[in-house]
N, C-alpha and C positions, 0 to 999 in steps of 0.2 A: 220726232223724239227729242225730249231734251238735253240738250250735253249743256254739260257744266266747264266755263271757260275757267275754270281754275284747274282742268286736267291738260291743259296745255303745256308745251314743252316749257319751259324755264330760259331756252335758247331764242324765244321769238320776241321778250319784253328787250326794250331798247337795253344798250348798256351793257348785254351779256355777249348776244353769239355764241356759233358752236362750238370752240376750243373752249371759254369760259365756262357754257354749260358742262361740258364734260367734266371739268377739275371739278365744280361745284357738287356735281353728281357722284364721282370717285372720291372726295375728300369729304363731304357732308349728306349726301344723301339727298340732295336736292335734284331733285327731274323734273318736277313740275310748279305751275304759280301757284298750285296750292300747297303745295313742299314747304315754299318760301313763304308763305302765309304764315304758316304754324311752325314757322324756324322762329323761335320767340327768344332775346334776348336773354344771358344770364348774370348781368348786373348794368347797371347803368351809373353813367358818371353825372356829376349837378356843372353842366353848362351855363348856369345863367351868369355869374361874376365875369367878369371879363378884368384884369389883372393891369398894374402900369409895369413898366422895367422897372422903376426905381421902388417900388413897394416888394420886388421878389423876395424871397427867403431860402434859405439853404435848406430845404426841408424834402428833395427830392419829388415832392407832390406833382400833381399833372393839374397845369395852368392853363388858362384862355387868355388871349393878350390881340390887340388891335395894332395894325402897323404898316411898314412899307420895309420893304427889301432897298438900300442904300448900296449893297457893294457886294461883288461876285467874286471870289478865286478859288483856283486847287491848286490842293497841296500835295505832294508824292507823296506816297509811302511804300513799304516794304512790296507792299503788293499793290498793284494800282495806284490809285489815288483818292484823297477823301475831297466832299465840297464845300466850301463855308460860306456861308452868307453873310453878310451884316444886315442886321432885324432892329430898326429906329422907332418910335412913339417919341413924344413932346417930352417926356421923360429921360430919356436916353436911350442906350444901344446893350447888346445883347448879341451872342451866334448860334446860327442854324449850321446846323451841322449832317452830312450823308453819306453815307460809307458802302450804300447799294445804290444802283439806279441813277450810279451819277451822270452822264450821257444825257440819260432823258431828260430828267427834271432842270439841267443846267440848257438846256433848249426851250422847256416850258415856263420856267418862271420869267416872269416880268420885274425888273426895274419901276420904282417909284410909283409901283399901282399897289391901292390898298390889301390887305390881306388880316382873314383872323386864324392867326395860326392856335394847335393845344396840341400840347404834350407833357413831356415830366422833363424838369429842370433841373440842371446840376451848374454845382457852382467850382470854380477852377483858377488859382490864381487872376484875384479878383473879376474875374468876368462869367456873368452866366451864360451859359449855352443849352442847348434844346435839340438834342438828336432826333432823327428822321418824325421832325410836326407833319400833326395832322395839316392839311393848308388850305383854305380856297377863298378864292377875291372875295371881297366884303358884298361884291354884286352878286355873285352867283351863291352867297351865306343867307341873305335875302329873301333872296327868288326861293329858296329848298323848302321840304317841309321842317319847321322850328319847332323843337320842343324843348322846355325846361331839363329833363333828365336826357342824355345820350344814351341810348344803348349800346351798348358792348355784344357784339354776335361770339358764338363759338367759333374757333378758326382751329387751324392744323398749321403746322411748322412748312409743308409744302405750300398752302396757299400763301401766307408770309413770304416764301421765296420768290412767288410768282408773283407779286403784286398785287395779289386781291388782300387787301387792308380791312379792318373794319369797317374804315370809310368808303369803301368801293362798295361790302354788302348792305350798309347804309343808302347809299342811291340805291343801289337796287331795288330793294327792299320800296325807296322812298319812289322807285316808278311804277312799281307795282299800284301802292296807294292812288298816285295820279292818276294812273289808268285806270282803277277800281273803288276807288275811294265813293262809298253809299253805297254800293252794290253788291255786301256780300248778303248773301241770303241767312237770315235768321232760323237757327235752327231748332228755337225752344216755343213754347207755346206760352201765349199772354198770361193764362196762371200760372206757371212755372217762373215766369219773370216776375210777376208782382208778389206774389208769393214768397219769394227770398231777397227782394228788392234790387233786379239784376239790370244792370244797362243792356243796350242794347249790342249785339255781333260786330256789326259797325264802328260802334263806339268804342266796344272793349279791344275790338282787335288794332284799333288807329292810336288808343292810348296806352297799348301793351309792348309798342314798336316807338312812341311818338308820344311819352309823356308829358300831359301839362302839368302834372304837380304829380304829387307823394301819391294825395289823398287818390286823385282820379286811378294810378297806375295800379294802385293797391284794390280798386273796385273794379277795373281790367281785370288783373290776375283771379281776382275769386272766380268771376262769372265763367272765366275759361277753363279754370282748374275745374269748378262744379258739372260746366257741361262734361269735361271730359269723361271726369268718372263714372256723370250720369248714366253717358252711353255705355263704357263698358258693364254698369251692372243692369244696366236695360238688356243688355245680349243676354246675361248669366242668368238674371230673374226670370227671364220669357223661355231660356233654351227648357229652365228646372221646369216650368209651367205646361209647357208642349210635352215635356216627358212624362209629364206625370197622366197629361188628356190621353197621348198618343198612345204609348207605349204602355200596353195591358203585362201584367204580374200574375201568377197561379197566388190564389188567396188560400191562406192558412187561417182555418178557421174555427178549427181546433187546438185546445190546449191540452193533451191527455197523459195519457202512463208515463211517457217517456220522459214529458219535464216533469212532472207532479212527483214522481217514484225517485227523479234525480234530485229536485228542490228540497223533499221531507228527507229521502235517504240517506246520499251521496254529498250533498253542497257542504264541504270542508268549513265555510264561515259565514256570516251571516253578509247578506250583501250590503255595500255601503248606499246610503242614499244618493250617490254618483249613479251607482249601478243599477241602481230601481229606475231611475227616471232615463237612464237611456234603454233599457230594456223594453218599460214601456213605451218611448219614440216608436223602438224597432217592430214590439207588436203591432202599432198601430197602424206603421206602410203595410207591413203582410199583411194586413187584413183588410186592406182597400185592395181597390183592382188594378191601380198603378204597379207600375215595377220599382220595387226599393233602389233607389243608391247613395246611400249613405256612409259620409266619412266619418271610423272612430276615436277620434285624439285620446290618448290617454300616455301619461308617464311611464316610464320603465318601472312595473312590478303595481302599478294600478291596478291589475285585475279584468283585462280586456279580455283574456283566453275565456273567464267563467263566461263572459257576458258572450260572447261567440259561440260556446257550446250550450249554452244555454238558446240561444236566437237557433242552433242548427235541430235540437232537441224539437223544437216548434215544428220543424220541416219536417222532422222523420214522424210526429203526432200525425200531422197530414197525408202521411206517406209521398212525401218527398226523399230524394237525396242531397246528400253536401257535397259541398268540396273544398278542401280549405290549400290556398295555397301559399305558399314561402321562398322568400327570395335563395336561401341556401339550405343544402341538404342537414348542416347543423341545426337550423331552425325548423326545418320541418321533423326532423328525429325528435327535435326537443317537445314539439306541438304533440306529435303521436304519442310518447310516453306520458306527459302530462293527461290528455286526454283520455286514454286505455286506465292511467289510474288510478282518474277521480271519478269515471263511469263504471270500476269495477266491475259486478256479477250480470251488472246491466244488458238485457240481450241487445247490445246496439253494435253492430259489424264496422270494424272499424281495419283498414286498411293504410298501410304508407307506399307510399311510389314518388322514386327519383332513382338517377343515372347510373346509382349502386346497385339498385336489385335485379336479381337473376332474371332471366328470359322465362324459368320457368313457373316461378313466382308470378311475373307478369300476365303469361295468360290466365294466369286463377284470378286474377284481381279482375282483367278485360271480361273475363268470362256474369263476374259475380257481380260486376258491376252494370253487364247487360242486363242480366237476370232479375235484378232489383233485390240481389241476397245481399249485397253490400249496401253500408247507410251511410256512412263517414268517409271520402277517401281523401287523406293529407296529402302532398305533395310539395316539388320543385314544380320547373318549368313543364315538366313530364308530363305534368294534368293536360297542358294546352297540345298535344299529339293528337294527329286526327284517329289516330289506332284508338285513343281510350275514350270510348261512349257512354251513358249517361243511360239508365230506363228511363227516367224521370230526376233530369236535377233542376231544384227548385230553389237553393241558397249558395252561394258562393262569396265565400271570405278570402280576403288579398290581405298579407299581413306585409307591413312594410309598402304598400303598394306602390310610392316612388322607384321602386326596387325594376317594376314592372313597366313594360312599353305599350302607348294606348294598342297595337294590333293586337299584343298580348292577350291583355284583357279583352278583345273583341271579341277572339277566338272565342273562350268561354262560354259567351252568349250566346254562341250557334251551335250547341250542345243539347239544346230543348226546343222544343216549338215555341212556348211562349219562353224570354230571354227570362234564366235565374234572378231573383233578388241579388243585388249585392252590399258585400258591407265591407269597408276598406279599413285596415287600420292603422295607426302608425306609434309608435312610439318620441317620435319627432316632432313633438307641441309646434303648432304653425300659429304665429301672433295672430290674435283676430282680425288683422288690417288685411295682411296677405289673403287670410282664409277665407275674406268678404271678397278679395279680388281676383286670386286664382282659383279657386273651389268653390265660388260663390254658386257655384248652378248642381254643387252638390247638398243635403240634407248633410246638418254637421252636429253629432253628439260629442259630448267630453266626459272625461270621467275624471275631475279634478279634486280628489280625494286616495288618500291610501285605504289599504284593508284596516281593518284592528289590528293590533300589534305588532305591526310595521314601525321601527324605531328609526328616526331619521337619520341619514349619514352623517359622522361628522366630518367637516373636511377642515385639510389647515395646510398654509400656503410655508412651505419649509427652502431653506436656500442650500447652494451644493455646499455651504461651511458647517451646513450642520447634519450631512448624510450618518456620519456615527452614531448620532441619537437618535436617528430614524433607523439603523440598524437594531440595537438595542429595541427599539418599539417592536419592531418585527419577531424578533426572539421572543419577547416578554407573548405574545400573542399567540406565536405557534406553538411557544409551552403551556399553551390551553385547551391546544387542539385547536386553533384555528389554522385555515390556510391564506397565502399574501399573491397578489397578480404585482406585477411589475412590468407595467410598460413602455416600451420608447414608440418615436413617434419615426412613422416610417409614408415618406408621401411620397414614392413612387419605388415598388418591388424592384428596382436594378439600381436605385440609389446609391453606389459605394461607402458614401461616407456616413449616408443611416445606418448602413448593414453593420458599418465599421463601431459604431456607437451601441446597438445590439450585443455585438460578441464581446466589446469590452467590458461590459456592462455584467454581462452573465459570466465572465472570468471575477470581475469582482465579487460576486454576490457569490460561486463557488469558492472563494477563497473566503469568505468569510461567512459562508454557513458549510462546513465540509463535511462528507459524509465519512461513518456510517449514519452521523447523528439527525443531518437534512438530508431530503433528496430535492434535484431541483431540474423542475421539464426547462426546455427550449423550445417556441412555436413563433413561426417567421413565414413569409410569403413564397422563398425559395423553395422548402423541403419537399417533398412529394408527399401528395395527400392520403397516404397510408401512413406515413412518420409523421405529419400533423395532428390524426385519428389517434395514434397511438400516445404520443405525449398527451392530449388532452384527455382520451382517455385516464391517464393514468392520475393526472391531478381532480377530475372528477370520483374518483374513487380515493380520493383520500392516500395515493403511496407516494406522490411529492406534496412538499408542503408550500415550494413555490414553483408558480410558472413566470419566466422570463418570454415577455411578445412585444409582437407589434401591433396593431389596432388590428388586427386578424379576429380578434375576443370579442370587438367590439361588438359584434348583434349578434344574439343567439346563446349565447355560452348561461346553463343554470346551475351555479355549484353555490348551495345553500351555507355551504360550511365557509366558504371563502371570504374574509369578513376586510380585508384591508388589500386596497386599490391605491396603487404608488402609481403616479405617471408622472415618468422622466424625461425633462424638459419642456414640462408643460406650456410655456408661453408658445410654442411652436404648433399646439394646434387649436381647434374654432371651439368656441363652446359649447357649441350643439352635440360637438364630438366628445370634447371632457363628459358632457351630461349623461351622455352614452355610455360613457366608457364609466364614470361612478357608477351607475346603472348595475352595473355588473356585482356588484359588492350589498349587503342589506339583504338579503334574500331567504336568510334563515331567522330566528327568534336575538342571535348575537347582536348587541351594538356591534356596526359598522363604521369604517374609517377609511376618509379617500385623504392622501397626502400627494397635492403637486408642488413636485420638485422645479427648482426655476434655479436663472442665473441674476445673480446683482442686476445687471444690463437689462432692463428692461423698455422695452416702448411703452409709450402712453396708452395706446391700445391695448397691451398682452397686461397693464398693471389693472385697467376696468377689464378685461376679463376674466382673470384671476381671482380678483375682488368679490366679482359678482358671484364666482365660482361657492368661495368660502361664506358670501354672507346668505345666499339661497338655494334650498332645492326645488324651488318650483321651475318647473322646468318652460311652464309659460313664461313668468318674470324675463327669464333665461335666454329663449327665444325672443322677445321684444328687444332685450338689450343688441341680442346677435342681430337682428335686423338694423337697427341704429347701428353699428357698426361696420355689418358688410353688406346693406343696401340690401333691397328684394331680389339685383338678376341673382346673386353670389349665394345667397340662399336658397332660393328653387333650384341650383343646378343651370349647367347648359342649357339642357330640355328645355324646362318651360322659361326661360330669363327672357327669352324673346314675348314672351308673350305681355308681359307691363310694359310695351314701348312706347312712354307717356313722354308727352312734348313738355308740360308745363306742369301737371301735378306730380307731386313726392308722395305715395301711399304712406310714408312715415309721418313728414313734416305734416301730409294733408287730413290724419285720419279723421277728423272734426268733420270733415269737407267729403271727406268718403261714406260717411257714417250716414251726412243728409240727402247724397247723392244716393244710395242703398235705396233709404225711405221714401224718396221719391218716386224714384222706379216704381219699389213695391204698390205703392199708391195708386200709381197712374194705371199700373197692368192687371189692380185686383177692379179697376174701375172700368177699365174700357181696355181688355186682352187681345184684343186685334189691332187697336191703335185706330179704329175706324170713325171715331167721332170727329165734325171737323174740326175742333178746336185743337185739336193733335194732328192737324196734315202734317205741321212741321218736323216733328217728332218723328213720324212715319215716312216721311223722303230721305229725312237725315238717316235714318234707321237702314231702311234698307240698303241705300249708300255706303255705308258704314262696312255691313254687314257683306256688299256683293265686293266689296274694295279689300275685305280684313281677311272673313273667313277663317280665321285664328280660334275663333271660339267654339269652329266644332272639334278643334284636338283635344280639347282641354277633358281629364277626367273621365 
């Protein structure tokens, strides 16, 4: 059987050993030579100038310079001692200077034997000096592998203290080469390289470590960035591909009473052309023999619920059941009443279950739901209990579905003999770059339009010198009848000084709306979820006019009347969140209005967030910008961050590169879906390699 010598320990290449392997594996993540293969540089210095004494400059830069060590002493100091050299050329003199590791290097250096030392130069009552240079004799500079650009490896603050330098992972790195240099294995196929005009594995990987010029490093990096993508969307393309062969769906093959009688009766507005074209996506999985799984983007008040009960209307046509479920019991209340009453006199049995309802309530639901009397049942986490069974469920929608953990959703699947359709959705726009990389092996609908007469938010960026006039706005409003949300930002429930910033806040705003004339809720993380219920209840009914919270509002909450969204201290949270939390406001026929509040002090970051806030509501724009700013892992969450653990490509900076890496994939797998032609061995070793090595891409989705 073949093994591959690049899964060899990392402790057996000269140079290292096992106390070095270990720190390199503890501080970098390196265990093995193919670890160190693909530990790829992240900037590199221009080595080729070699520098005189007498031409230096005060310019702090990092120099190359030729010479000989003339004169050794130390000097005390407070603690220990430092070492200084005198460093000569035909030019003049110059001091090296060592403040760690003086012992050693005052044992190893040589007297009057050449040397090309670089570092960065400061200059000091007239003389320059050069603290801890890089250094090695002009013979053994020679003899190394040479290249035009140096590169600079990632390092840690402990390997610094222990001596592993750049220069140290430089040899390494440069024995690995000697040792391997022409032998790594090519992992793309002859069309695929002439095709996008790629060097070769060999090549790219010796000029990616060991540049000869700008031009060559620069055709390095593509070829490795492209492979890399390649293969992850080669996994995501082929997993959607096998699911769709493998894995059989109950087909819907009627369309009758239940949507026809809802479409002409019931449908409150005409659907938008968003809506038409993802709806017919969704007919057209249910009516293959594949199992649907499809993701549905769409913005906060898009109109995803119609397209959802509409897609569930199909399954009850068929005589299937649903089941829809929501991250929290506010959201799934919210779905059921929506639901019950835009389907009115409609015979469609429709059911809620989560952690509130009675035991005895429960069994009529368990009971009706066996029976196949029930058609709709909404939910919490409650739906995935092995108590609650299914006659036939053939659709299931996950709203929010980040919300949810992949077991979660397994669950669901083992609810029917052949595994339900499903349809995910989210109100969370994911930029296309991510969506091609983490969802890529899902079916992806958007619904990038509002309903009719949906009037956009307006939003305006106000500072705390001007809170009076933002009062006054508030009054002028709720003597229209409208109602105002007021949020602080609260990022972790025992935070003192959020909590502290909360109760000031709603002292202020009762002292200056005071009753009989306002009433005004309080909802926070602390209270008990009966005094939660009951404040929101009562601003949903219109008997306060403001709620004072903390991002608790944030998913879920529909009060049509509430037309102005304040959030206090805005630079303090992400945009995804501000977008969410606007989100909440607009929801009736009133112009809406989102005011974040901020302080003078601002970072460069919280001022492009803000900015972006006030000059867009598309919530993709939105999303793209939040990606450029807090990278892909900070965006997916914990969960899935590990999963883009890319050596050399940026899905941001690369999306160009991702975009042809996508299309190739798709190309290669609607041509030859097993990978069995030979001009794809290569393709096919690397693949399954990849794949028995990662294993990551069956969590996904």
């Amino acid at each position: 059987m073949y093994t591959n010598p690049l899964h060899t320990k990392i402790s057996y290449l000269k140079g290292v050993g096992p106390a070095r392997a270990d720190l390199l594996r503890k501080e970098l993540g390196l265990s093995t030579l193919g670890d160190l293969m693909n530990f790829f540089p992240n900037r590199y210095i221009d080595r080729t100038q070699f520098y005189k004494i007498k031409d230096l400059q005060d310019t702090q830069a990092e120099v190359q310079l030729v010479g000989q060590i003339t004169g050794l002493h130390t000097v005390g100091q407070k603690r220990g001692s430092r070492l200084v050299a005198t460093f000569s050329d035909d030019t003049g003199s110059m001091e090296l200077v060592w403040f760690r590791g003086v012992k050693w290097i005052k044992e190893n250096l040589k007297l009057q034997t050449p040397y090309v030392i670089f570092g960065k130069v400061s200059h000091f009552k007239n003389t320059f000096s050069m603290p801890h240079p890089e250094m090695e004799s002009v013979a053994a500079y020679k003899k190394s592998l040479q290249s035009a650009l140096q590169p600079v490896y990632p390092s840690t603050e402990v390997l610094g203290k222990r001596g592993v330098s750049n220069r140290v992972i430089q040899k390494i790195v440069q024995q690995l080469f000697i040792d391997f240099k022409g032998k790594f294995k090519e992992t793309l196929s002859n069309e695929i390289m002439q095709e996008h005009n790629l060097i070769s594995k060999n090549e790219a990987l010796f000029q990616v470590h060991f540049p000869e010029s700008q031009e060559k490093l620069a055709k390095a990096r593509y070829r490795l960035k492209l492979e890399e993508l390649f293969y992850i969307q080669l996994q995501l393309v082929r997993k959607n591909l096998v699911r769709k062969k493998k894995i059989k769906g109950n087909i819907f093959e009627n369309v009758g009473d239940f949507f026809n009688t809802f479409y002409k009766d019931h449908l409150p507005f005409s659907l938008t052309k968003a809506q038409k074209k993802v709806l017919k996506e969704i007919r057209k999985d249910v009516g293959s023999h594949a199992q649907m799984n499809r993701l549905l983007q769409g913005d906060v008040g898009s109109g995803k619920t119609i397209v959802a009960l509409l897609s569930a209307l199909i399954a009850l046509d068929n005589g299937y059941q649903v089941a829809i479920m929501a991250p929290t019991e506010i959201l799934a209340n919210q779905h059921f009443n929506a639901i019950v009453e835009l389907l009115g006199d409609m015979p469609a049995n429709v059911s809620l279950l989560t952690g509130s309802v009675k035991t005895k309530a429960r069994r009529v639901i368990h009971e009706n739901l066996e029976n196949g009397q029930l058609h709709i049942l909404i939910g919490t986490h409650a739906l995935i209990e092995d108590k609650v069974r299914f006659k036939n469920l053939g659709l299931v929608v996950i709203d929010e579905q980040h919300r949810f953990g992949v077991a979660q959703r397994a669950k669901m699947w083992k609810k029917n003999t052949l595994p339900p359709h499903i349809l995910v959705m989210t109100a969370t726009p994911i930029p296309r770059t991510l969506a091609m990389s983490v969802y890529g092996d899902l079916d992806i609908s958007i619904i990038d339009e509002l309903p009719p007469g949906r009037k956009e938010i307006k939003t305006a960026l106000r500072y705390d010198t001007q809170r009076l006039s933002v009062f006054q706005f508030m009054k002028e409003e709720i003597a229209k009848g409208r109602q105002v949300y007021v949020v602080y930002p609260l990022i972790e429930e025992s935070d003192a000084f959020d909590y502290k910033d909360l109760m000031d806040g709603y002292e202020s705003i009762s002292r200056e709306f005071p009753r009989p004339n306002y009433q005004v809720s309080i909802l926070h993380g602390r209270m008990k979820p009966a005094d939660k219920d009951y404040e929101m209840q009562q601003f949903v009914e219109g008997k306060t006019q403001i709620l004072v919270a903390t991002t608790v509002i944030e998913v879920g909450v529909n009060v049509p009347n509430a037309s102005v969204m304040i959030i206090e201290s805005a630079e303090k949270f992400g945009l995804s969140q501000l977008h969410q939390l606007r989100g909440r406001v607009g929801r009736g026929a009133d112009q809406s209005f989102c005011i974040l509040m901020a302080s003078h002090k601002l970072s460069d970051n919280a001022k492009t967030r803000l900015k972006t806030m006030v000059e867009t509501s598309d919530g993709f724009v939105i999303a793209e910008v939040d990606l450029k700013l807090r990278g892909p892992g900070n965006l997916m969450g914990t969960q899935q961050s590990g999963v883009l653990n890319l050596k050399i490509a940026d899905i941001i900076k690369d999306s160009s590169i991702l975009k042809i890496a996508r299309y190739t994939a798709q190309d290669i797998l609607r041509k030859d879906p097993n990978l069995s032609l030979p001009k794809n061995k290569n393709i096919l070793q690397t693949f399954v390699e990849i794949d028995r090595r990662t294993g990551v891409w069956a969590n996904i989705s």
